[in-house]
N, C-alpha and C positions, 0 to 999 in steps of 0.2 A: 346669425353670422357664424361661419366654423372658425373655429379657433386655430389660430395660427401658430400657436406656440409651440416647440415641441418637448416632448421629456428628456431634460436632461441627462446626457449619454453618461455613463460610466466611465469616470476618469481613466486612463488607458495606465496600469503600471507598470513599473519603470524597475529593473535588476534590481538597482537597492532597495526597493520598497520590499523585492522577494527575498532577498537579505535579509533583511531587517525581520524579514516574518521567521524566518530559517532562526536567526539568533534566536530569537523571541521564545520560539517555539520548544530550543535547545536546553536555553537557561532556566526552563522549567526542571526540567528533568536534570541537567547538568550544572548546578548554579556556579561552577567554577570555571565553567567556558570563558565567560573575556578575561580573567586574571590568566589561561590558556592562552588566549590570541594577542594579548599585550605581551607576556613573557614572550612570545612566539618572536614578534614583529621585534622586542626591545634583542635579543639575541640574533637575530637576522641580520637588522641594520649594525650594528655591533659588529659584528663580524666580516662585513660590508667595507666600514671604516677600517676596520684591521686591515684587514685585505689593500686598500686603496694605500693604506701608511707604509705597510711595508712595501710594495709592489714601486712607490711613488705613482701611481696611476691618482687619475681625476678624481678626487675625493668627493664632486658633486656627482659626476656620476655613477660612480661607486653608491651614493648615499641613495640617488633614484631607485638603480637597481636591488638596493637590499629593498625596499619600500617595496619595489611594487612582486619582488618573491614573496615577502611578508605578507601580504594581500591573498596571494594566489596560494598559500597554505592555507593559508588562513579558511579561504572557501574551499580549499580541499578536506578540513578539519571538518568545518560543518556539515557539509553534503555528506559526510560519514555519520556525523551522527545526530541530524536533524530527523533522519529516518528512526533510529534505534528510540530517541526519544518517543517521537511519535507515538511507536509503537507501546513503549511501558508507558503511554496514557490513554490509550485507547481500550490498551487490552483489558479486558472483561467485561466490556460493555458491548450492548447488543449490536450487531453489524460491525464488530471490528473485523472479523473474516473479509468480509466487501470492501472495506477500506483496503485490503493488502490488496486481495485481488483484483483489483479496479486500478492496478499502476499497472497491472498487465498491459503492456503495449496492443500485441499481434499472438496471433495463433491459439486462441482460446474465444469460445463463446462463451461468455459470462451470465448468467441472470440475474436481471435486474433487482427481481422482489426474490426471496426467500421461498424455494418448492415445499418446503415445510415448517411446523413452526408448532409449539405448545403457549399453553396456560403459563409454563414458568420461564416463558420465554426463550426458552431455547428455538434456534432455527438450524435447518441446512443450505446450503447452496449448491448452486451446482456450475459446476464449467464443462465444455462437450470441445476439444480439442483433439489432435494428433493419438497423443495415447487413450485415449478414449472418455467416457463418461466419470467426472470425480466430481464426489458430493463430499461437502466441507461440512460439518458441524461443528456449533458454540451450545455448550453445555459439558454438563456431568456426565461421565459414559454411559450409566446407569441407562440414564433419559433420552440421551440420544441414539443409542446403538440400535431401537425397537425404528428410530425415525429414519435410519441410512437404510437397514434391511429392509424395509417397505419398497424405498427408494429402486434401489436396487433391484426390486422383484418386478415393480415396474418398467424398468429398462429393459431387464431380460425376456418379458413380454413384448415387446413390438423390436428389441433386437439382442438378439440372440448371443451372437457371436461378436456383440462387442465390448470391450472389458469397460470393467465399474468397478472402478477406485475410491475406497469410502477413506476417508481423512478427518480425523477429528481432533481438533484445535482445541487446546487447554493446557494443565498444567497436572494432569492424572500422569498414572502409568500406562502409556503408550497411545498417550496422545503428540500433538504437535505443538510444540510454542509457538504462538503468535511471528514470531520475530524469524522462525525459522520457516515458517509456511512456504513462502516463496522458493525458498530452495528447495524446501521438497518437492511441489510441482515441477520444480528444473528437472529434478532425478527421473522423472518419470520416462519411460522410454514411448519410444512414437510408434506405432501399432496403424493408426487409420492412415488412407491420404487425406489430401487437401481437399479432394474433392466429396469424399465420405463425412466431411465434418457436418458441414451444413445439411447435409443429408438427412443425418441422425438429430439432428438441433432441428427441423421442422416437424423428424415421425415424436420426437417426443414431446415438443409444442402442442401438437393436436391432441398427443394425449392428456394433456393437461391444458387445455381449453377453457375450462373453469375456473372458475376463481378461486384461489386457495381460501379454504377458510380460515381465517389468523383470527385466532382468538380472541376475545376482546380485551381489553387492557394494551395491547401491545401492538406496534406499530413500527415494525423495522425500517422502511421507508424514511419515517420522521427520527429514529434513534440511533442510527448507525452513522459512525464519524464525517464529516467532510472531506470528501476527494480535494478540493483544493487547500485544503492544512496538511493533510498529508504529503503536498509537494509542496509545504511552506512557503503560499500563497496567503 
């Protein structure tokens, strides 16, 4: 007889549950966020009440109003720095590059696994957007600068005239922090159209048709952050 039953759906969540992950996620890194959001809220409503005493206005609603601006700083406070957290716990660990890049909305093609990658772990990535081909590396510059210039020498093979912006994410001299990655892909200026992207994202798919060989030990895939903690889910 088939079984009727079915697998219990995943509960659907609910803003404060994504809250609650946001705080969570915050008070790692910032252990003095809610004695932040109570001082916040006790000086808001505070001043609320002033306001209503002197004024002679509705002291109740005076009292809502500070409450629910208290609220609405309060998740302005976090959404500031649920991300920065984030990021000083992720960083140095393998695939924290993919975790930034992976909040990219639009206009960037991302890939998924890692076009390169060693024995000590280091990998690169790659995005194929507007300003053209940029490969991201996690590692020592040492290590990685041999793994971007390969990179590179293969793009300039099947295309020519497109730029390759190498980016290397760390905490050397003249690398990128983590935390600032993002804006530096902002700076970059837009070179291809819309319609070149995808163009260049299939000629250099097929050149890389193969299965990257990822050494063994190591598995970016399985070691790089969670996309949904990084939007404090």
């Amino acid at each position: 007889m088939a079984e009727n039953s079915k697998a219990p759906q995943e509960k659907k969540r609910r803003w404060y549950n994504n809250l609650a992950d946001a705080y969570r996620i915050t008070q790692r890194t910032y252990p003095w966020i809610g004695w932040a959001l109570g001082g916040m809220a006790v000086v808001v409503i505070a001043l609320s009440v002033l306001v209503a005493v002197l004024t002679g206005a509705n002291i109740v609603l005076w009292v809502l109003t500070g409450v629910m601006l208290a609220v609405l700083l309060g998740m302005v406070l976090l959404s500031v720095l649920v991300r920065r957290a984030m990021y000083a716990q992720i960083d140095g660990t393998v695939g924290s590059v993919y975790a930034v890049i992976s909040q990219i909305k639009r206009g960037w093609i991302i890939s998924e696994q890692p076009v390169a990658a060693t024995r000590e772990q280091d990998v690169v990535w790659r995005l194929i957007g507007r300003p053209g081909v940029v490969f991201i590396s996690e590692g020592p510059s040492t290590r990685v600068r041999p793994l971007l210039a390969a990179e590179r020498k293969r793009v300039n093979r099947v295309a020519q005239n497109v730029p390759v912006i190498l980016i290397q994410c760390g905490h050397e001299d003249g690398q990128v922090p983590l935390a600032k990655l993002e804006r530096a892909l902002k700076k970059q200026k837009n070179v291809l159209t819309k319609e070149e992207v995808p163009a260049i994202s299939q000629r250099l798919n097929a050149l890389q048709s193969t299965a990257l060989p990822i050494p063994k030990g190591i598995d970016p895939t399985k070691t790089r952050p969670s996309r949904r903690a990084m939007r404090g889910h």
